[in-house]
C-alpha positions as CSV (number, residue, x, y, z in Angstrom):
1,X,0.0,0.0,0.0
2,X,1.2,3.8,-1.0
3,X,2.4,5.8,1.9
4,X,0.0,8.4,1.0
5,X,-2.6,6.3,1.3
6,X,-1.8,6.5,4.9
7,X,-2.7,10.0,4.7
8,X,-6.0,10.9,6.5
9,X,-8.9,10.7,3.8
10,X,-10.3,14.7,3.9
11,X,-6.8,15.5,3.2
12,X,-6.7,13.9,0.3
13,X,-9.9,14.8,-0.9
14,X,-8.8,18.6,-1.2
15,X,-8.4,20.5,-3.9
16,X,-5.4,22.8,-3.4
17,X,-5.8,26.7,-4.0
18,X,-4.9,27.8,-7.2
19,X,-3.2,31.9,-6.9
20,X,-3.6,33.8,-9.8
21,X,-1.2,33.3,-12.4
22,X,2.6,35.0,-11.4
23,X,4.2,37.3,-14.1
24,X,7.4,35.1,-14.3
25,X,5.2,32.0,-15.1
26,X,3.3,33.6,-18.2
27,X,6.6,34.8,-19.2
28,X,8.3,31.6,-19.1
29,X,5.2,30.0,-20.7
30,X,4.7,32.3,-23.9
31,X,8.2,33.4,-24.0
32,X,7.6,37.3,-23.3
33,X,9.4,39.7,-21.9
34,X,8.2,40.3,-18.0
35,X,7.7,44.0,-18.7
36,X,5.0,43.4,-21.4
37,X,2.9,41.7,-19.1
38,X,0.0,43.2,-16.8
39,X,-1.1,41.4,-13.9
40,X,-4.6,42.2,-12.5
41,X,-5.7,38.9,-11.0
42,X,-4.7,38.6,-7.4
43,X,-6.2,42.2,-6.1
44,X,-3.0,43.7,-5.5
45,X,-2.4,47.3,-4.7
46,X,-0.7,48.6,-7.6
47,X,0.6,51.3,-6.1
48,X,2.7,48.8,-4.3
49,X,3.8,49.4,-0.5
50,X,4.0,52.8,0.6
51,X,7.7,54.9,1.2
52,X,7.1,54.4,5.0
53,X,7.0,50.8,4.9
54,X,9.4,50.6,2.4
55,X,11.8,52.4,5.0
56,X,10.8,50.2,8.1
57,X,11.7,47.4,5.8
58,X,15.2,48.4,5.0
59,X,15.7,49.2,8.5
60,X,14.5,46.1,9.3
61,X,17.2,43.8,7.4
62,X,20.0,45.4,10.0
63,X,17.8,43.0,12.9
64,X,16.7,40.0,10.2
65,X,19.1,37.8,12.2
66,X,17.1,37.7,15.2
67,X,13.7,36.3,15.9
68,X,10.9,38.2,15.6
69,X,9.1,40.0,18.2
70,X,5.4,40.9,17.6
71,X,4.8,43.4,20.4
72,X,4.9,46.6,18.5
73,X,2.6,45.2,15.7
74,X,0.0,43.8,18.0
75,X,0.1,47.4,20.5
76,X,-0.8,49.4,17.3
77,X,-3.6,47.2,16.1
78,X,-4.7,47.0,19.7
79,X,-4.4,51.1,20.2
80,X,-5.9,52.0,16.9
81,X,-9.2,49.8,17.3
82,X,-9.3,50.3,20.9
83,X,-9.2,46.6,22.5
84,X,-7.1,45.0,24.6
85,X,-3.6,43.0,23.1
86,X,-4.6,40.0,24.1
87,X,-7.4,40.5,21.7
88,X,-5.1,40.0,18.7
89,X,-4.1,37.0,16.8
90,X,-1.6,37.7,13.9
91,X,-1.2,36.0,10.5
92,X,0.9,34.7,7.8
93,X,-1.9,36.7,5.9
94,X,-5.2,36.5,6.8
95,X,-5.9,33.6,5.3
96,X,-3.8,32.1,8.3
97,X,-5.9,33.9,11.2
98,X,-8.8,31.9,8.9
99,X,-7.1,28.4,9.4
100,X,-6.6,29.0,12.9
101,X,-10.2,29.7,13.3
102,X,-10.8,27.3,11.7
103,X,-8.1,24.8,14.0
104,X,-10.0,26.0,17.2
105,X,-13.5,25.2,16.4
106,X,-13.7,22.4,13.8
107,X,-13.1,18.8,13.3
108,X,-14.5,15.3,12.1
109,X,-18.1,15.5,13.0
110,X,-18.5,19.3,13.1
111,X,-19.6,21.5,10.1
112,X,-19.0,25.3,9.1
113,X,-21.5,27.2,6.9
114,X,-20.5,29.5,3.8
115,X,-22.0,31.3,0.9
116,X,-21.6,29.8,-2.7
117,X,-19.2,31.8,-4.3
118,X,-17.1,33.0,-1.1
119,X,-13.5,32.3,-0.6
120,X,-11.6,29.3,-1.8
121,X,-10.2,29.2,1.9
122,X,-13.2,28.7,3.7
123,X,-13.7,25.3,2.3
124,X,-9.8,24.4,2.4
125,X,-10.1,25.3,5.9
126,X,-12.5,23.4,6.8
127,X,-11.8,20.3,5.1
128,X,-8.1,20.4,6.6
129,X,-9.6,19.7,10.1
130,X,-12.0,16.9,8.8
131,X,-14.9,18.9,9.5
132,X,-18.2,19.1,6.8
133,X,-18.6,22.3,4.9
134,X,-22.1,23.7,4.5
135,X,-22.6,25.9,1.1
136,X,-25.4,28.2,1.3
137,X,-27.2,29.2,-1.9
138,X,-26.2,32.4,-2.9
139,X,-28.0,35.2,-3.7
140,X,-27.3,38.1,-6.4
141,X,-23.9,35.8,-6.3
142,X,-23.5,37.2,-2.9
143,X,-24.0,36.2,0.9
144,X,-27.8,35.5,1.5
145,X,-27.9,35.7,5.4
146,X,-31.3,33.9,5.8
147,X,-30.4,30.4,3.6
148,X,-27.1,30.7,6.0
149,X,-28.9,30.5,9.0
150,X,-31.8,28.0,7.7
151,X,-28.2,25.5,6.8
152,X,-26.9,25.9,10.2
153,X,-27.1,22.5,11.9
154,X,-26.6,21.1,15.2
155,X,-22.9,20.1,14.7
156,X,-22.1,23.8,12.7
157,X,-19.8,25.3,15.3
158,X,-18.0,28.1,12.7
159,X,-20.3,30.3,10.0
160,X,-17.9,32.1,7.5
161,X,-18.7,35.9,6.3
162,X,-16.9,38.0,3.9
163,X,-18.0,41.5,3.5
164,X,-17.0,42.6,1.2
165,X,-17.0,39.2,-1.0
166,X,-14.4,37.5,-2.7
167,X,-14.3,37.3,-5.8
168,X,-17.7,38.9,-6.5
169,X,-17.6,42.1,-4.7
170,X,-21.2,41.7,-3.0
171,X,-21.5,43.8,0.4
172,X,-24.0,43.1,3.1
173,X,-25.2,46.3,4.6
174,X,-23.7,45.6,8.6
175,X,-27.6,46.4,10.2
176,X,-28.8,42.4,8.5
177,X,-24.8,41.2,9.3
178,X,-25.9,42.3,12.8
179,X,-28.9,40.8,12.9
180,X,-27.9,37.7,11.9
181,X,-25.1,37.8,14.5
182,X,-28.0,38.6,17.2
183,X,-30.0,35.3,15.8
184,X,-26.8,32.7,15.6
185,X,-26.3,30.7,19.2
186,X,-23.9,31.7,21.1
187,X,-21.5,28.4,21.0
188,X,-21.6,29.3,16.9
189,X,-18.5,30.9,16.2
190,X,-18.9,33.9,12.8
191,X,-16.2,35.0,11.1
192,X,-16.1,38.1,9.8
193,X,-13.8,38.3,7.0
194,X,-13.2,42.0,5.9
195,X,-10.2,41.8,4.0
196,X,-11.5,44.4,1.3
197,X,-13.0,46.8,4.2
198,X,-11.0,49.6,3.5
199,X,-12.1,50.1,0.3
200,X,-15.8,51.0,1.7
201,X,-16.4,54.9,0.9
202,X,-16.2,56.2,4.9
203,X,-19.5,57.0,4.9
204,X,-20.7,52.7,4.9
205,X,-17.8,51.8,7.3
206,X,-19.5,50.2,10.7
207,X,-16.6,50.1,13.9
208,X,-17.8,46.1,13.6
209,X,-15.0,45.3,16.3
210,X,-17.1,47.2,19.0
211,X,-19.6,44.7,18.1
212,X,-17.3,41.7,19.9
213,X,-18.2,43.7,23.4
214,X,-22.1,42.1,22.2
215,X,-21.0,39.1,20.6
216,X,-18.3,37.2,22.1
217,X,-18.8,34.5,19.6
218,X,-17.3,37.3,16.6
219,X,-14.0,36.9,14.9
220,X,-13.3,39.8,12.9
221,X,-10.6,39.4,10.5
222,X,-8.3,42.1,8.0
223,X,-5.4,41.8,6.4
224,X,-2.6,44.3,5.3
225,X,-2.2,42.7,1.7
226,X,-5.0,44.6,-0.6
227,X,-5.1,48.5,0.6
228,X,-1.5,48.3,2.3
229,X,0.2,46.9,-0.9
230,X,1.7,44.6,1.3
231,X,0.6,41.1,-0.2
232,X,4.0,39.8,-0.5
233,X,5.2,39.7,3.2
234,X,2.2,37.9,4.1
235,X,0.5,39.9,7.6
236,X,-2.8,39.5,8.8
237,X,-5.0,39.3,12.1
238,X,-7.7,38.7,14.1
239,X,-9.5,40.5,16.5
240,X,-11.7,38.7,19.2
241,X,-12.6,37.8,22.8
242,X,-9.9,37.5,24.4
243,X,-11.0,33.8,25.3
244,X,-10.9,33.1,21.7
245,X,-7.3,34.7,20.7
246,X,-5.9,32.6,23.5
247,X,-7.2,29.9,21.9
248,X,-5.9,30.5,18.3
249,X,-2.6,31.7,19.7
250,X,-2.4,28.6,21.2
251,X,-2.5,26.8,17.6
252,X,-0.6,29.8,15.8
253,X,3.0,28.6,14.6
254,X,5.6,30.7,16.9
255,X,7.0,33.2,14.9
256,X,4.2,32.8,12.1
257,X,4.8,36.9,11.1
258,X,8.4,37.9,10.1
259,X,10.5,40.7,10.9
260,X,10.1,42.7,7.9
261,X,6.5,42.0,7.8
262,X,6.1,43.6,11.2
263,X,8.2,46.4,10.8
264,X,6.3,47.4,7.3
265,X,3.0,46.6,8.7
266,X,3.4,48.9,11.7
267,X,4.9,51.6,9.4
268,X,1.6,51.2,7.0
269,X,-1.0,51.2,9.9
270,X,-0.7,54.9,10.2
271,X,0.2,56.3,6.8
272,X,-2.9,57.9,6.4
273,X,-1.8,59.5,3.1
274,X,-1.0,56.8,1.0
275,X,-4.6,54.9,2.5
276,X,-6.2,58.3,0.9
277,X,-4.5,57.8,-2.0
278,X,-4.9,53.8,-2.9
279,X,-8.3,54.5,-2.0
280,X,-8.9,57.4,-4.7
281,X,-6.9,55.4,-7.6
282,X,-9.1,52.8,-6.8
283,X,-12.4,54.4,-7.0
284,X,-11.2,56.1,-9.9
285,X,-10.2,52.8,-11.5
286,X,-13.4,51.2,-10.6
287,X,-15.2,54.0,-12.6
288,X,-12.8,53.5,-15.3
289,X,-13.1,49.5,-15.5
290,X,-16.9,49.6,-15.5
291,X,-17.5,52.1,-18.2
292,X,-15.5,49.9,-20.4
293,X,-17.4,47.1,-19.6
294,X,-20.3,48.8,-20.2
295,X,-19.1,50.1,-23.5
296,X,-18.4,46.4,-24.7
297,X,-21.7,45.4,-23.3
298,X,-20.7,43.3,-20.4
299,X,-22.8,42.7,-17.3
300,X,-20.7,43.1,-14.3
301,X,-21.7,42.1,-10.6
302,X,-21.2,45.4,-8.9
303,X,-18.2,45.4,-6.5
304,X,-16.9,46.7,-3.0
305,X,-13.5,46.0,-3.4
306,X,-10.4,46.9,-5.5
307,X,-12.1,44.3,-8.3
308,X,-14.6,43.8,-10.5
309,X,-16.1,40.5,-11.8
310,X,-17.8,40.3,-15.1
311,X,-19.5,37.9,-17.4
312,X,-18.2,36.3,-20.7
313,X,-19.5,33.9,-23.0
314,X,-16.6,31.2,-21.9
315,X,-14.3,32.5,-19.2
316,X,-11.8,29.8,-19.8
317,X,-11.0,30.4,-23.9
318,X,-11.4,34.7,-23.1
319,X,-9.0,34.0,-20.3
320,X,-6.6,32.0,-22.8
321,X,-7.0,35.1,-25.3
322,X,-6.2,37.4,-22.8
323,X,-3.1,35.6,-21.3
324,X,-1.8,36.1,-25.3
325,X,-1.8,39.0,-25.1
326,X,0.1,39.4,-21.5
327,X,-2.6,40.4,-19.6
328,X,-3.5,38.3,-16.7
329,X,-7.0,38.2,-14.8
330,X,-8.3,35.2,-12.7
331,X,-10.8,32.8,-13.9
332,X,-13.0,31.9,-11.1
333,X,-14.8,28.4,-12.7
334,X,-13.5,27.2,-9.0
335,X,-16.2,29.8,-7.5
336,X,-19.0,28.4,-9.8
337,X,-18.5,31.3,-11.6
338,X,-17.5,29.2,-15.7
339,X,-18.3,32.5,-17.4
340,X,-17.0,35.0,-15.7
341,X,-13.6,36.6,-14.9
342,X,-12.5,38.8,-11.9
343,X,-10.0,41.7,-12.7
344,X,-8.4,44.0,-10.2
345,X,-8.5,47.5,-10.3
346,X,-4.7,48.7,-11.7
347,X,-3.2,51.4,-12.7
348,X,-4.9,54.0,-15.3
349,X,-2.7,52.9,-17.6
350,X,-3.0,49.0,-17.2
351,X,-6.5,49.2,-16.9
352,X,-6.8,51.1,-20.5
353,X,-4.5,48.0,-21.4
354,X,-6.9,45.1,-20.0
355,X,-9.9,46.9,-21.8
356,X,-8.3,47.2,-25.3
357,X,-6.9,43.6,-24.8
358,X,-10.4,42.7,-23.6
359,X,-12.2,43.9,-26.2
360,X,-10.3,42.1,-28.9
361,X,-10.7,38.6,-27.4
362,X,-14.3,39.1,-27.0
């Protein structure tokens, strides 16, 4: 008998996560140069990280040999949302706050509950502790709250909520997240996953970590990859009951955030100017994107974050067009989504690129 047969049977039934496409790999596969080639498929900032964090970064390298300490990082998440320390869990990214979530409160003969069309994670997740997943019907391709809590079993023990969504861009106004919160039992744990919540225009924005003082049950998760352009050195967190960050600190690898992610997080928290701006190319950008879809005729699912996702005729052959012609978007077939592709909001310049290259695969 093969040793990986050895291996326990919901690991093998996973389906790893596919990332969008890297640069270098379309390069090596159609033999272009890497500076013809425009990537908008992983909902970077494309702005990149700000000066600040750039700075804390180099400073950083002069300490790299030492392990890191997460003290400073964890004060200034704690100071700006106004909770106590040991109410933050940090990540390799988010999506490891998620799997530690997920490592507290699921396994074989539990279930979690999630949206069709949410994050790939919340399903990896899940099946990684042997626990059943619950999909939801969606509706308007986003969260419908109601079908979520009309799944719930007795054995769900973690309900999974992005807000804004991933990859459609659906938002749930926070009054009927709030509601539902107020109707879930109180051994259910919710995530919360707002990884996209600072691209919200100011005036929808809901101080949802307050909301943990009324439901000790909420994990509200954020990440510093989209807005704070800082995807590639991996940072994320969790804020929660105290109880529960004990708990996922207690399954959180020591040492799971680097140096240079810490230093260049802290640095990012608090340049205010450089938030102001991402968020203005953005909105601009999203204005930009959906006027040429409009002008090619394409329906578009209207979107909350730094993306939008839009409908083709076959996502998979327009996707092969468009990799010709060194542009890169994500397919999301994975999300039950065949015709339609996701494309981040880039540059001015890159977006004018994606819409002309667009345009001629259609």
């Amino acid at each position: 008998m093969s040793i990986t047969a050895q291996a326990l049977l919901y690991v093998r039934k996973i389906s790893p996560y596919v990332p969008g496409k890297p640069i270098t790999e379309l390069a090596r596969e159609m033999g272009m140069p890497v500076d013809r080639i425009v990537k908008l498929a992983s909902n970077e900032n494309p702005l990149g990280m700000s000066q600040k964090a750039r700075a804390a970064v180099e400073s950083a390298m002069r300490g790299i040999e030492r392990y890191p300490d997460q003290f400073e990082l964890i004060a200034a998440i704690a100071d700006r949302l106004g909770v106590g320390q040991n109410q933050i869990v940090l990540g390799n990214g988010s999506n490891d706050v998620l799997d530690l979530a997920a490592r507290v409160f699921l396994a074989p003969g539990r279930s979690s509950v999630f949206s069709q069309h949410a994050f790939a994670v919340y399903p990896l997740a899940t099946m990684s502790t042997g626990a059943e997943c619950i999909v939801a019907p969606a509706k308007h391709y986003g969260h419908d709250l109601a079908a979520m809590k009309a799944a719930m079993r007795s054995d769900t023990r973690l309900v999974w909520i992005a807000n804004p969504n991933n990859p459609t861009g659906n938002f749930l106004p926070y009054d009927e997240v709030r509601e539902f919160l107020a109707s879930v039992p109180a051994d259910v744990a919710v995530v919360l996953d707002e990884a996209y919540n600072e691209y919200l225009p100011p005036a929808e924005r809901v101080d949802t970590v307050a909301w943990l003082r009324e439901f000790p049950n909420l994990i509200v998760t954020r990440t510093f990859s989209k807005i704070y352009g800082l995807a590639g050195l991996r940072v994320g967190y969790a804020v929660a009951a105290a109880e529960i960050a004990d708990l996922m600190n207690r399954v959180r690898q020591p040492f799971n955030v680097n140096n240079l992610a810490i230093a260049a997080a802290s640095a990012a928290l608090d340049d205010h100017l450089f938030i102001a701006e991402s968020f203005e190319l953005n909105r601009r950008g999203m204005e930009q994107i959906v006027a040429g879809l409009k002008r090619l005729g394409l329906e578009h699912i209207p979107s909350h974050g730094n993306f939008v996702t839009f409908a083709v005729s076959d996502g998979a052959a327009v996707n092969q067009k468009l990799l010709k012609q060194g542009v890169i978007v994500r397919p999301i077939g994975g999300y039950g989504l065949p015709n339609h592709l996701r494309v981040t909001i880039g540059l001015e310049t890159e977006n004018a690129r994606f819409l002309a290259a667009l345009e001629k695969s259609l």
